[in-house]
N, C-alpha and C positions, 0 to 999 in steps of 0.2 A: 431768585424765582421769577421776578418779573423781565430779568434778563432773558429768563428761557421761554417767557412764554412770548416773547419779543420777537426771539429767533423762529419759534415756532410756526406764529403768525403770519413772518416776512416767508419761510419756506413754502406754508399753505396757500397762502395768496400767490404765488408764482406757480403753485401747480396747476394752480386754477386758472391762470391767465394762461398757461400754456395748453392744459385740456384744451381753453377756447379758442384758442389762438388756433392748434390744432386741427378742433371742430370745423372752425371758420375754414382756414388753409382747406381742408378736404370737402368740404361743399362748394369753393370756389374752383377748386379740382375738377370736381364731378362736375358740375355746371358747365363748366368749360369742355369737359368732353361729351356731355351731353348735346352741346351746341354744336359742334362738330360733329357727332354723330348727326343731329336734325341738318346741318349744311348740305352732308353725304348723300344723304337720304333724300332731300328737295333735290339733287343734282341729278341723283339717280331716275328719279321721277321726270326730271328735264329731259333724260337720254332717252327712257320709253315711249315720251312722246313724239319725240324728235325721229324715233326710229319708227314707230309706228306710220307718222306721216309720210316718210320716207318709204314703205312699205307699200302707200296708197298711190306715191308718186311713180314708184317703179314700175305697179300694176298698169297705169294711166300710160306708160309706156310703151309697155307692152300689147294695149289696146292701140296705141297709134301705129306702133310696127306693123301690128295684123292689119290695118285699114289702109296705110298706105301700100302694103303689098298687093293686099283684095285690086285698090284700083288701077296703080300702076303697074303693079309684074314686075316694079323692080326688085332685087333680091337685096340692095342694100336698104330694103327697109324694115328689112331680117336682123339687120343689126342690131337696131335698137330692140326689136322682141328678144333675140336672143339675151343681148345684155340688160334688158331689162328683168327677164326673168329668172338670170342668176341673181340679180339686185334683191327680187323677191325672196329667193328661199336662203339668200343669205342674213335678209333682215329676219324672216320667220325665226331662223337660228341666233338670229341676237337677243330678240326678243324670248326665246324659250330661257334664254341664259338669266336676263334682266329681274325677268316676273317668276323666277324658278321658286322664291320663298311665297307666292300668292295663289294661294290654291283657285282662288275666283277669278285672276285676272289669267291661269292658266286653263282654266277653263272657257273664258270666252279665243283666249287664242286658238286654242285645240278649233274651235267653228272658222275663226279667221282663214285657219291652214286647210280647214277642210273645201271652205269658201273659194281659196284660191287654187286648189288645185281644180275644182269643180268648173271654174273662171276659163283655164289655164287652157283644159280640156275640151271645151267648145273652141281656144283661137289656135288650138292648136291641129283642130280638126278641119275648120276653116281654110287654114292654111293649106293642106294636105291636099284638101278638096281643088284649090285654085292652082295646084302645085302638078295637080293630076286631070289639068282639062275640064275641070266636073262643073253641071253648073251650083251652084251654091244655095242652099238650104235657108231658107226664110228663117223658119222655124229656131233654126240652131243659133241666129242670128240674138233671136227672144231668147232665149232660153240662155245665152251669153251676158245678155244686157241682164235678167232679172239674177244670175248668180254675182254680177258686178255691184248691182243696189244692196244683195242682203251682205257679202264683202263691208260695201260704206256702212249701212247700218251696223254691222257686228266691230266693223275698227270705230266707228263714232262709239258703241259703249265701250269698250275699251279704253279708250282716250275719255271718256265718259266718267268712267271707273279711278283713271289715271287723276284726272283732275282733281278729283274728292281727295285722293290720298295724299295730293298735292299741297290743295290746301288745308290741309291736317297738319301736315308737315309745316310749310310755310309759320302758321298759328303757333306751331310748337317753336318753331323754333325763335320766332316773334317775341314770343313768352318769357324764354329762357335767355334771350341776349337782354332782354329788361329787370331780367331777377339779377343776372351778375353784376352788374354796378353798384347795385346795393348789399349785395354779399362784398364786395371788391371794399364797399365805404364801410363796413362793419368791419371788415379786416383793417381797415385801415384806424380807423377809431376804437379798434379793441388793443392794436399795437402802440398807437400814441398815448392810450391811458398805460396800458403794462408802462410803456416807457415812462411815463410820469410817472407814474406811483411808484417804479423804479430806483426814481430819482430823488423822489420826498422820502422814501425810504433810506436810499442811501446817503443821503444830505443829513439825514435825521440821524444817522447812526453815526456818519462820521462827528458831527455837531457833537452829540452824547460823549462821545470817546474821547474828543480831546478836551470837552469839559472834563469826564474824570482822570484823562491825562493830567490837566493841569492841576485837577485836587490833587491825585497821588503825588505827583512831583512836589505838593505844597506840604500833605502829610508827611512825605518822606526827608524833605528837609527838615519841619517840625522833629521827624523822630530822630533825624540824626542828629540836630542839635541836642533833641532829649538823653540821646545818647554819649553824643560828647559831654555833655552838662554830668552826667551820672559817671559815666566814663572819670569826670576832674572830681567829681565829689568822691567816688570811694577809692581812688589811688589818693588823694590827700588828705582825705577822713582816718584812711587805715594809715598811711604816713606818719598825720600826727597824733593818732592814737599808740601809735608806737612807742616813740620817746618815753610819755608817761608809763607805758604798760612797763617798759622795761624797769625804769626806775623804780616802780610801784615792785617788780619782781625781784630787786636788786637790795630793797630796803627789808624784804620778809625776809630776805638768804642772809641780810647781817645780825638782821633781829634774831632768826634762827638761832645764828651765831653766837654770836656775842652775850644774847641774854638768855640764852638755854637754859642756863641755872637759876635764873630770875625770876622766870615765868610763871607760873605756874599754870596746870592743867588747863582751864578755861583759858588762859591767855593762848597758849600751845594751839589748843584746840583753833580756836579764834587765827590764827596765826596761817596753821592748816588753811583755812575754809578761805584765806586772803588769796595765799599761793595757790591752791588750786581754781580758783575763779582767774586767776589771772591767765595762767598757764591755759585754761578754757579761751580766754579772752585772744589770746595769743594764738591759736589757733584760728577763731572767728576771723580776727582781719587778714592770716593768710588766706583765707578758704574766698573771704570778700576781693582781696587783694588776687588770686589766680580768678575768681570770676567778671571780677573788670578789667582783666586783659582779655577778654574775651570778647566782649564787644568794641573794640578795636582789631578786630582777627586779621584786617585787607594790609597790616602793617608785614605777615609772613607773606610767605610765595608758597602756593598749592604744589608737592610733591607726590610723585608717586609712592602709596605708602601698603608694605605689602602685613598685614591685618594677621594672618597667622604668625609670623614673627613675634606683633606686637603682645600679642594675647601670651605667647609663650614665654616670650621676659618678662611681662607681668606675674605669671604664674611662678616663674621664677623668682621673683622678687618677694612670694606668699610662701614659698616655699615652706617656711618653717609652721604656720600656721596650715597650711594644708596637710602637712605630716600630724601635726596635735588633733587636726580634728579630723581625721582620716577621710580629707572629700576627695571626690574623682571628678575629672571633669572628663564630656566626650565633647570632642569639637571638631566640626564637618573642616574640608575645605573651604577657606572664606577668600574674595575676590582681591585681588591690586585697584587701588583707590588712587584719584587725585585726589588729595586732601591734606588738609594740615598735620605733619606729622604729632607733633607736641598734643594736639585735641584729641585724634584720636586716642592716643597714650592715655590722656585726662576719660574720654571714654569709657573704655573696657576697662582703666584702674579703676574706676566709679563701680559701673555696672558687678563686675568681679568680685570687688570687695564687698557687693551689698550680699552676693550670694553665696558670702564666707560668712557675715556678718550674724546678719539674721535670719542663725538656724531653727531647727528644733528638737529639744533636749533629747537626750540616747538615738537621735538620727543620724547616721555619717551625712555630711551635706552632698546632694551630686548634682552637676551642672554641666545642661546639655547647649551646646554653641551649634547652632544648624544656619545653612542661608541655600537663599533660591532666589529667584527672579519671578515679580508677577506684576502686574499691567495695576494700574493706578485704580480701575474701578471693581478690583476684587478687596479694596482697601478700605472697610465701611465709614473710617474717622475722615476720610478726604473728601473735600469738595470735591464737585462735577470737574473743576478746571483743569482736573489731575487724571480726569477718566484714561485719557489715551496715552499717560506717560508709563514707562519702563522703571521699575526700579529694584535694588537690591535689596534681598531682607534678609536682615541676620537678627535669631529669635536668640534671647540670650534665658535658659529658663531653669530654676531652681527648685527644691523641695526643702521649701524655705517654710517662715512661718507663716507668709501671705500674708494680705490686708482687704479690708474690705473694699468691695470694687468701688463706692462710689469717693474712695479716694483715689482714684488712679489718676486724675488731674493735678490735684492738691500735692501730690509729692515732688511734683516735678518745680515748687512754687518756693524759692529762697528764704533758707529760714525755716521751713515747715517742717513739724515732725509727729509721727504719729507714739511714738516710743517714748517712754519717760529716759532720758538722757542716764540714770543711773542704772536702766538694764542693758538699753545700747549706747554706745559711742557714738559720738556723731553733733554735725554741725547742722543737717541739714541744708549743704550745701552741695552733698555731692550731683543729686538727681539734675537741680538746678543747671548746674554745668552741665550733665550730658545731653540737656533740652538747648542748651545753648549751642554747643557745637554743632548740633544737629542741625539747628538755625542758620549756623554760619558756612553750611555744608550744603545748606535750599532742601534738608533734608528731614524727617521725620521720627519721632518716640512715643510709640504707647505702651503703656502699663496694662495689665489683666491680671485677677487674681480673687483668690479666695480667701478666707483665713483658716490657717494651716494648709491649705492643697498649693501651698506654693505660688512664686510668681514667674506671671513672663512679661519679658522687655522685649520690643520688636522694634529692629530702628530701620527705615528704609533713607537710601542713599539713590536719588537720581542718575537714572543711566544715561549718562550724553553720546551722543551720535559720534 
């Protein structure tokens, strides 16, 4: 649990650096083209003044063309009126382009252009007049000069105008090249803490992991030796329980014998209750004896082992009891395994026989063999760490006599039994085995059941890539 909520935290915390980091990123973004838009904008304000004056210079041009033609008569001073006053209405034409987004600065130019053509019109009259012998007109002279002053006055507000928006701009953009260093150093110190805490984090995890590496490696040799240790104790337990048993079974068969007619009843009796305990006994240390070969399982090599086969020689092998007690079995298609052939076998002869074993009276026994495939976290007994794994299930399930659910752990436990030994058979060793194979398979057995509504065994087998 506090594993998860480890992972959890280390997720949340990176979503949140990255939101900011994000956040951060697109205000230094926008900042930055906002700055460049304020650059644009100052630049462009640069061009409409630059044009405008150039506008007043052209004009001043065209004022000196018409005064030196007035005094000298000569016609190259036509030149400069002339190209002066395309200068004029080509800047006019710049200028409408410029201020096209400024309703107020297109309104003082609308007077500028009206101004000059008003200008224009007196030296173009001037001219005409000296061009045609005429003497020339005082008045027109004034009336040129005072459309020239309202001209300067109307481009002075303009450039007037220009100014303000100029330094608006300038301020803004002042503004915003002073906020981005500090948006720049927030970026910067929200990345070097991510990175830190990145790194305490993942220092911290690795640190954790190969401490419990190093536990498990220490557990696991602890269990292997637990297991080698267990492993010499009941191959040598059941060993030298042997010898004796045999001989203990060899002395009843002479006694039998030999003093048959000596005996009497209670000795007989007595006699019995030796030979059969023994014969029980004889039993117990094979049953101990097939289950600690099992914890040495890595001594076989994993074959492919094909499971309907197995099921069927088995069934074969019950044959004569499955005709006595007239059960059926229905059994799906089951998958090809790498596994130990021999466990498997110990398996299903386990599983099988429990569901020949313990029926219930005037019921024919029937046992159904189903499998499928499903994903580790529709498995409710399995850890989380099994959420994303694949695995086979084969349900093995009977209309048996049942047991009560909260022993569905307890059976699987060496030795254990719920049944007085004089109604069923048994050592209580078989469940045990099939939990072991299972184990030595990386693989899985639960129990469910009721009493009388039967049981089911569910064993799931890891599916490797």
């Amino acid at each position: 649990m506090q594993k998860s909520q480890t992972l959890q935290f280390i997720i949340a915390s990176f979503i949140g650096f990255a939101f900011m980091l994000g956040g951060l990123s697109w205000v230094s973004f926008e900042q930055i083209a906002q700055n460049t838009e304020y650059t644009q904008l100052v630049e462009h304000t640069q061009s409409v003044l630059w044009v405008s004056e150039e506008l007043i210079s052209s004009m001043k041009d065209v004022e000196t063309g018409q005064r030196g033609y007035i005094i000298t008569g000569k016609k190259s001073h036509l030149i400069h009126y002339t190209e002066g006053k395309e200068k004029v209405f080509s800047r006019l034409d710049t200028l409408k382009i410029l201020v096209a987004d400024n309703p107020v600065q297109l309104r003082s130019l609308s007077k500028i252009e009206e101004m000059v053509h008003e200008k224009i019109k007196y030296v173009d009259y001037n001219i005409e007049t000296v061009k045609n012998n005429k003497p020339l007109e005082i008045n027109k002279f004034e009336e040129g000069r005072k459309a020239m002053d309202k001209l300067r006055i109307w481009i002075s507000t303009f450039q007037n105008n220009e100014k303000t928006i100029l330094e608006t701009r300038v301020r803004s953009k002042i503004h915003g090249q002073s906020l981005l260093p500090i948006y720049q150093i927030m970026l910067a110190v929200a990345s070097f803490t991510l990175l830190l805490i990145s790194f305490y984090l993942v220092y911290t995890e690795l640190k954790n992991r190969f401490k419990f590496q190093k536990a498990l490696e220490s557990k696991i040799e602890e269990l292997n030796r637990s297991n080698k240790e267990l492993e010499q104790f009941a191959y040598v337990a059941s060993h030298d329980l042997q010898e004796p048993l045999r001989k203990i079974r060899a002395f009843c068969d002479k006694l039998q014998v030999r003093q048959k007619m000596v005996l009497n009843d209670d000795g007989k009796e007595t006699l019995d209750k030796i030979s059969t305990s023994a014969a029980r006994m004889q039993v117990l240390i094979d049953d101990l004896l097939n289950f600690s070969r099992l914890v040495n399982h890595k001594t076989h090599s994993l074959s492919s082992v094909n499971l309907n086969q197995i099921v069927d020689e088995i069934l074969s092998d019950f044959s004569e009891i499955i005709t006595q007690k007239k059960a059926t079995f229905s059994i799906a298609k089951l998958p090809e395994l790498k596994a130990y052939n021999f466990q498997m076998i110990q398996l299903f002869l386990n599983l099988i026989s429990n569901s020949l074993k313990y029926t219930k009276e005037g019921v024919n026994p029937h046992t159904i063999i189903e499998y499928s495939t499903v994903q580790g976290n529709t498995i409710p007994q399995l850890s989380s760490v099994h959420e994303e794994r694949f695995f086979h299930k084969i349900t093995i399930q009977d209309n048996g006599i049942g047991f009560e659910s909260e022993y569905s752990e307890k059976i699987f436990v060496i030795f254990q039994r719920l049944h007085n030994r004089n109604t069923y058979q048994g050592t209580g060793v078989g469940l045990a085995i099939c939990r072991r194979v299972m184990t030595n398979h990386n693989g899985f057995i639960f129990a469910e059941s009721s009493p009388y509504e039967g049981a089911t065994f569910s064993i799931y087998f890891p599916i490797t890539a």
